[in-house]
C-alpha positions in Angstrom: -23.8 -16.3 -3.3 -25.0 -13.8 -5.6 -26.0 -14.3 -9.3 -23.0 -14.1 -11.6 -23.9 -10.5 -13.0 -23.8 -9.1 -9.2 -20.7 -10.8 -8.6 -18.7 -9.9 -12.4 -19.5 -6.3 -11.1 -17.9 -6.6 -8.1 -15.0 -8.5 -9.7 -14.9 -5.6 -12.6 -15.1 -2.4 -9.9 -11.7 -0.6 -9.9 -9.9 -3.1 -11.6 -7.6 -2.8 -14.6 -7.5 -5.9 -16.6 -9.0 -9.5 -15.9 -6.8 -11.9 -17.7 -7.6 -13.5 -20.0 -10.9 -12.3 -20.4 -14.5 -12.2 -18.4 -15.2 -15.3 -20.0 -13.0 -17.3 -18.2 -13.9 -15.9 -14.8 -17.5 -15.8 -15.8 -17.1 -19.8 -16.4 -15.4 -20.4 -13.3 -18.3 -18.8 -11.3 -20.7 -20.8 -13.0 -19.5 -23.7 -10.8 -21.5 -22.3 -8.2 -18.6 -23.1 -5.4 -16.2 -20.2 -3.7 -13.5 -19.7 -5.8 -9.8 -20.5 -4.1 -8.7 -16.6 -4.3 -5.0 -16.1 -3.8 -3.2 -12.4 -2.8 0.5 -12.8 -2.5 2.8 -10.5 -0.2 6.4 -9.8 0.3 6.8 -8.3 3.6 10.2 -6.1 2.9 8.8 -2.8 5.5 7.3 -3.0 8.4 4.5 -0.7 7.7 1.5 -0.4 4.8 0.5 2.8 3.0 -2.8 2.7 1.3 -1.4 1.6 -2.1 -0.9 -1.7 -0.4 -4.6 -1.4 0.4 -5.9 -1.5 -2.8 -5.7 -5.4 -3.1 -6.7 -5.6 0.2 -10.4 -3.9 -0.4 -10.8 -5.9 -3.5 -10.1 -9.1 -1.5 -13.0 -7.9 1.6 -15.5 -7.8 -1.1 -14.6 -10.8 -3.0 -14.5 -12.3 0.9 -17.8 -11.1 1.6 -19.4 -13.0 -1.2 -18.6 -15.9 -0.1 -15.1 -16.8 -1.8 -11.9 -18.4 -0.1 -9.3 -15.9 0.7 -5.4 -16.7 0.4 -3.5 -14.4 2.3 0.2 -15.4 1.2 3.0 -14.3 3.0 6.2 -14.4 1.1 8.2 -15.6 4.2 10.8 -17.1 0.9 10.5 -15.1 -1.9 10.8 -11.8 0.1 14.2 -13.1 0.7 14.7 -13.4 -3.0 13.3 -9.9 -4.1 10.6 -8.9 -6.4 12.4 -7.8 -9.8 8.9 -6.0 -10.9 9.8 -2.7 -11.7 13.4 -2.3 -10.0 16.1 -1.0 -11.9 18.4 -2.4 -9.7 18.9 -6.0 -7.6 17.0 -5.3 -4.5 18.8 -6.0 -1.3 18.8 -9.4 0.6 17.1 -9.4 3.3 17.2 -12.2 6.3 14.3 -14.9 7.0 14.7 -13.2 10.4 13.9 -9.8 9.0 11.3 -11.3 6.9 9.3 -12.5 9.5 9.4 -10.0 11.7 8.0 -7.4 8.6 5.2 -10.4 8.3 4.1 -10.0 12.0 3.2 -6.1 11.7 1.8 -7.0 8.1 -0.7 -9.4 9.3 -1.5 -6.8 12.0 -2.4 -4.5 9.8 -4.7 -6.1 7.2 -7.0 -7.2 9.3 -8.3 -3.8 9.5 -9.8 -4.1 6.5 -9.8 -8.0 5.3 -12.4 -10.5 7.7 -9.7 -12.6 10.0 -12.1 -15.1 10.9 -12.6 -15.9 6.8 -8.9 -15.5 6.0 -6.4 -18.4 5.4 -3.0 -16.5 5.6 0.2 -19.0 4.2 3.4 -18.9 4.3 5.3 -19.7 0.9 8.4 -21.1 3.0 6.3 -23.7 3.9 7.0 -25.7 0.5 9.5 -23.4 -0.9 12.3 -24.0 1.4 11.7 -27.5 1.2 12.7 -27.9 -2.6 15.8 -29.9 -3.6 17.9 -29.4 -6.4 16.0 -31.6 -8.6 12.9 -30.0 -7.7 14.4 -26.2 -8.8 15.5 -28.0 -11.9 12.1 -29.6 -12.9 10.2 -25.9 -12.3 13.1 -24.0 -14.2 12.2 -26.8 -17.1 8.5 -25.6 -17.4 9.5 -21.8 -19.0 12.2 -20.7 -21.2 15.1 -17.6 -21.0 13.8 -15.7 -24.1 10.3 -16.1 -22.0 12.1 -14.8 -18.7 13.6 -12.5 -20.3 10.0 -10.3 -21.8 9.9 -8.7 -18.7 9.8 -4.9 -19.6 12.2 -4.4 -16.4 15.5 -7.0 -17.6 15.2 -5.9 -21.3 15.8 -2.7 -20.0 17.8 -3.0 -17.1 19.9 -6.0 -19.9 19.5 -2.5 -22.5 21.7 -0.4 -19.9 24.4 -2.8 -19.1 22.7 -3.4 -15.1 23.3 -6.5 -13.7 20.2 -9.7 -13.3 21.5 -11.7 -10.9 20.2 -15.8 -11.7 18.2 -15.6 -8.5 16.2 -12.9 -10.1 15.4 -14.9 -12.9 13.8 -17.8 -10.3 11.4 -15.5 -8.6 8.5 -15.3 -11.1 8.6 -19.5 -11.2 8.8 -19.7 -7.3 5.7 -17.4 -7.0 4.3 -19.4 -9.8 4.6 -22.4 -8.4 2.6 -21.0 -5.1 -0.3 -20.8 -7.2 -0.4 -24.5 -8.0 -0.1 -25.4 -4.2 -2.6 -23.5 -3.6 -4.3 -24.5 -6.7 -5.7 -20.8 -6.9 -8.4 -20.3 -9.4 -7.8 -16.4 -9.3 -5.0 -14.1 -8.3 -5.0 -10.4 -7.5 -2.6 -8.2 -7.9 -1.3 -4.6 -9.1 -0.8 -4.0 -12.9 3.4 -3.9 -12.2 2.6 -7.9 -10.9 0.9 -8.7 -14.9 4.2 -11.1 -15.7 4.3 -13.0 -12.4 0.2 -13.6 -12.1 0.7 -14.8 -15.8 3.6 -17.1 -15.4 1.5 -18.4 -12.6 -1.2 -19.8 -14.8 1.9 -21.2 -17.6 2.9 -23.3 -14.7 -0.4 -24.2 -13.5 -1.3 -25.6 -16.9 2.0 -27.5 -16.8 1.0 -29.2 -13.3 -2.4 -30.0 -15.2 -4.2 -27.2 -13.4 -7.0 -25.5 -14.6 -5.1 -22.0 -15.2 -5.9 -18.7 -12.3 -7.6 -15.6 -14.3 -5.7 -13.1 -13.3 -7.1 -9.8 -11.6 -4.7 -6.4 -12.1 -5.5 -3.3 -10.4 -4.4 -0.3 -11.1 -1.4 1.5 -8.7 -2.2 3.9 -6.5 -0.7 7.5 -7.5 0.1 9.1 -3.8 -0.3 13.1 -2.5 1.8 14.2 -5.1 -0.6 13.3 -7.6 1.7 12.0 -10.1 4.3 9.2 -8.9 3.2 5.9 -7.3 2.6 6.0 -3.6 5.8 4.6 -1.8 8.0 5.8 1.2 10.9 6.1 -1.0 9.2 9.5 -3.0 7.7 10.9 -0.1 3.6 10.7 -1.2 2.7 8.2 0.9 -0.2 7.8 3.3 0.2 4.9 6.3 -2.4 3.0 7.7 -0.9 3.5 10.8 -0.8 7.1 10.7 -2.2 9.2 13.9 -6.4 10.6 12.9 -5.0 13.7 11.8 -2.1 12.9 10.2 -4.4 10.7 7.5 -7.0 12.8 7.5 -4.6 15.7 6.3 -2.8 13.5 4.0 -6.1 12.9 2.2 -6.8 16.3 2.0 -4.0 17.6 0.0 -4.2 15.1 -2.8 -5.4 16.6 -6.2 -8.9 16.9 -7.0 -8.6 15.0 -10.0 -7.7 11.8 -7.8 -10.7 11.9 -5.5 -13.1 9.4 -7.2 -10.4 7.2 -8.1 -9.5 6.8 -4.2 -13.2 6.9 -3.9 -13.7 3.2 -5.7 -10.2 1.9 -4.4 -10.0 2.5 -0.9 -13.5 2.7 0.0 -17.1 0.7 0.4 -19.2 3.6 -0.5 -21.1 2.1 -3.5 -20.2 3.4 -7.1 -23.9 4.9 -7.9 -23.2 7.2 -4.7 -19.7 8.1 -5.4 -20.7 8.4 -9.5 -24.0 10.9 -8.1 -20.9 12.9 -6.1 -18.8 13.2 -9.3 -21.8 14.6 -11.5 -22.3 16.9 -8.2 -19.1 17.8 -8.4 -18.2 18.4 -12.2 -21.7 20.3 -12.7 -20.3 23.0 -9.7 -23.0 21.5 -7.8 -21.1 20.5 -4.4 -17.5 22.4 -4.2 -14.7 19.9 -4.4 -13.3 20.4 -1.2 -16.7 19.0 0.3 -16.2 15.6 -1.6 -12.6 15.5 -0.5 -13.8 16.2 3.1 -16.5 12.8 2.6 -13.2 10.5 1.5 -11.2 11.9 3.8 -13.8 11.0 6.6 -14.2 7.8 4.7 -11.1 6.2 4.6 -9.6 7.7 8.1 -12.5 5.9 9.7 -11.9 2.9 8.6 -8.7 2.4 10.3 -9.4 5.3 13.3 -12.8 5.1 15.3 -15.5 7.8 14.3 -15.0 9.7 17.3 -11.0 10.2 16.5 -12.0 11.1 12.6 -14.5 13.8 13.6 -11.6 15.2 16.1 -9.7 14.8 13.2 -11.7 16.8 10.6 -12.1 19.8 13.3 -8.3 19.9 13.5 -8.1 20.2 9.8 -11.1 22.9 9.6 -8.9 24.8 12.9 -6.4 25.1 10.6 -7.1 25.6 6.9 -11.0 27.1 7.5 -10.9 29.9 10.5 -9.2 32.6 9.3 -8.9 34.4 11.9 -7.4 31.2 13.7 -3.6 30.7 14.8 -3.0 27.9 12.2 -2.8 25.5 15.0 -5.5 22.7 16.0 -6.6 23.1 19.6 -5.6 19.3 20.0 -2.0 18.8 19.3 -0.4 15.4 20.2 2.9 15.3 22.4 5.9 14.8 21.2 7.7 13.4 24.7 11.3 13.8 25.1 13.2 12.5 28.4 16.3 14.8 29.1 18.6 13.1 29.9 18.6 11.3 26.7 19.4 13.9 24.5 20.8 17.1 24.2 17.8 19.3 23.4 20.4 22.1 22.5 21.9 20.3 19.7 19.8 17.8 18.0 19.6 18.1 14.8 16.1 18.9 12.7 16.2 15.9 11.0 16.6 13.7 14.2 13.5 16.3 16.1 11.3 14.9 12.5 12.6 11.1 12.9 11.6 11.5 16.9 7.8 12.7 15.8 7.1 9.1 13.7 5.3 11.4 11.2 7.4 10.7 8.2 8.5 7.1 8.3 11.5 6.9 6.5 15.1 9.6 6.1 14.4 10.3 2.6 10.5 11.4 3.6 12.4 13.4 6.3 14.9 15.1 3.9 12.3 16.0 0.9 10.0 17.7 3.5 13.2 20.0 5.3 14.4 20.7 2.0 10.7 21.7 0.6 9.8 24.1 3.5 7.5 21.6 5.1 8.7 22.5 8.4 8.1 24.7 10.7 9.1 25.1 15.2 6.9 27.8 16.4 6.3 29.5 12.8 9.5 29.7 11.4 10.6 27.8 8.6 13.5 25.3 9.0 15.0 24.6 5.3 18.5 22.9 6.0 18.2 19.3 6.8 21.8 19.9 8.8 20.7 22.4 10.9 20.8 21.7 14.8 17.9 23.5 17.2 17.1 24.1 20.8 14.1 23.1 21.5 12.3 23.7 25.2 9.0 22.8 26.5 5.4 23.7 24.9 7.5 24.5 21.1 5.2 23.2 18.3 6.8 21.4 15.7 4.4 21.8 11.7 5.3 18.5 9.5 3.6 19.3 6.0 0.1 20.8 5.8 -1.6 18.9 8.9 0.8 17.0 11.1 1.8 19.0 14.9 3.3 17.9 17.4 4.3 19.9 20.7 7.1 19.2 22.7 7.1 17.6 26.3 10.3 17.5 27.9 10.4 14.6 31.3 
């Protein structure tokens, strides 16, 4: 392993807050022994966008120096709901549903985290086994008034919303999956900072040595501004096509470059702190940085070969300008016939066929914004019903085509 200096700096890159200090991590890895290091999911979608990510690339490097990595899989609490930040009781889901989200999450982060040196856990495993008495002993170890300091019930309590008593359970029960696991850290997002501290309360309760806690910082998405998530239309997928990503990436604000720089990438920090002072002394034009992340993240989830095709699709469209606006390599959007009536389906329903936007909302915010386009002509109302025939080019946002093949 590498001396504690090399590895504090690893800990410390894009990271928010290390609770409760670097003291107490620096002690721990002066045990000389890989630290138990625990990352805790809810599956409650079936795909991840790169703020999910973020953890993710923080747990490859802390995996890569040695360190034991706890993939957890909230197979029970999902079922409960994370309260963080909701204004509102999130909707139950089924353990069925649950697991099915888990499959195509484990799926996917092992494009990034090491497989082989991953332990992934399922918190039903001991969760679902609890009696009564066991519920009762946990709920013994914090207090209402404690419960209760999370910013999102005062203020939801504030506004007359309902908190539902299973709610108030789900900040012990991840707790308590940090004292099976006997983590010595946790990782998280800043929104998580209640539940990865209750986690060491109850730890010291079990007679644990308390987890320090790691925060990162949330990921803002295209817009620049909000959070990325589905639900406000910014978001980036992992499982987006070459050119869909790479587009994505392109039309985020400069300001956000070096930021998604340090979180989503492996280039080392001297080489992406030499591109900023390139950048801010007019040195390299900021388009050219935002071309190297683009190419940087896309290829870690697309091969190299797809992420050049995809950067010469992006330069066919926004650099030639004597060029059609069209990349010469559109994929097909393949419809069978006799499955649809291509006279009268609906806008929203051509979007929803085309995967590129994976959720209604997505599809509505982009109609309504003029982010779509058949053959040129903009498309505005999200009611409005088209004929589409064979060879038409559907434009989704800035970068994403599709042309239709009719079977």
């Amino acid at each position: 392993m590498l001396d504690i200096d090399k590895q504090m700096a690893i800990f410390r890159r894009g990271s928010a807050e290390i609770l409760p200090g670097e003291n107490e991590l620096v002690e721990r890895l002066r045990e000389n022994r890989p630290l138990r290091i625990k990352l805790g999911v809810d599956p409650t979608a079936s795909d991840i966008h790169l703020g999910h990510t973020v953890p993710l690339h923080k747990l490859r490097q802390l995996q890569e120096l040695g360190h034991e990595i706890y993939f957890l899989i909230g197979s029970f609490t999902a079922q409960i709901g994370d309260p963080s930040g909701q204004k509102e009781t999130r909707p139950e889901l089924s353990e069925s549903q649950v697991m099915e989200f888990a499959k195509t999450y484990t799926e996917q982060v092992f494009k990034i985290l090491d497989r082989t040196k991953t332990q992934v856990v399922y918190n039903g495993n001991w969760l679902s086994t609890m009696g009564m008495k066991d519920v009762i002993k946990l709920m013994a170890k914090t207090t209402v008034a404690r419960i209760l300091e999370r910013d999102d019930f005062a203020d939801r309590y504030k506004q007359n919303q309902p908190i539902h008593l299973h709610e108030l359970l789900y900040s012990l029960l991840q707790a308590y999956d940090s004292v099976v696991l006997n983590a010595d850290v946790e990782v998280g997002g800043t929104d998580q900072r209640f539940n990865l501290l209750m986690g060491r309360q109850i730890q010291i309760a079990a007679g644990q040595k308390p987890q320090i806690c790691l925060l990162l910082p949330l990921l803002e998405g295209t817009d620049g501004s909000m959070k990325m998530s589905k639900t406000y239309g910014n978001s980036i997928g992992i499982s987006d096509t070459p050119r869909d990503m790479f587009g994505k990436l392109m039309s985020i604000p400069d300001e956000l470059m070096i930021k998604y720089f340090e979180l989503l990438t492996e280039v080392s920090l001297d080489d992406i702190g030499a591109l900023h002072k390139q950048w801010t002394n007019n040195e390299i034009h900021p388009k050219e940085v935002k071309k190297l992340m683009a190419r940087e993240i896309t290829k870690i989830y697309h091969s190299s070969e797809a992420t050049s095709q995809a950067e010469k699709d992006f330069a066919d469209v926004f650099d030639k300008k004597n060029g059609a606006g069209i990349p010469d390599n559109i994929d097909d959007l393949v419809i069978e016939s006799n499955h649809l009536d291509l006279e009268k389906i609906s806008i929203a329903k051509l979007i929803e066929l085309t995967g590129a936007l994976k959720s209604k909302s997505e599809i509505r915010r982009m109609i309504k914004q003029g982010g779509v386009k058949i053959n040129g002509e903009k498309i505005q109302d999200e009611f409005s019903i088209v004929n589409i025939k064979e060879g038409d080019v559907i434009r989704i946002g800035k970068s994403s085509f599709r042309r239709i093949k009719i079977c």
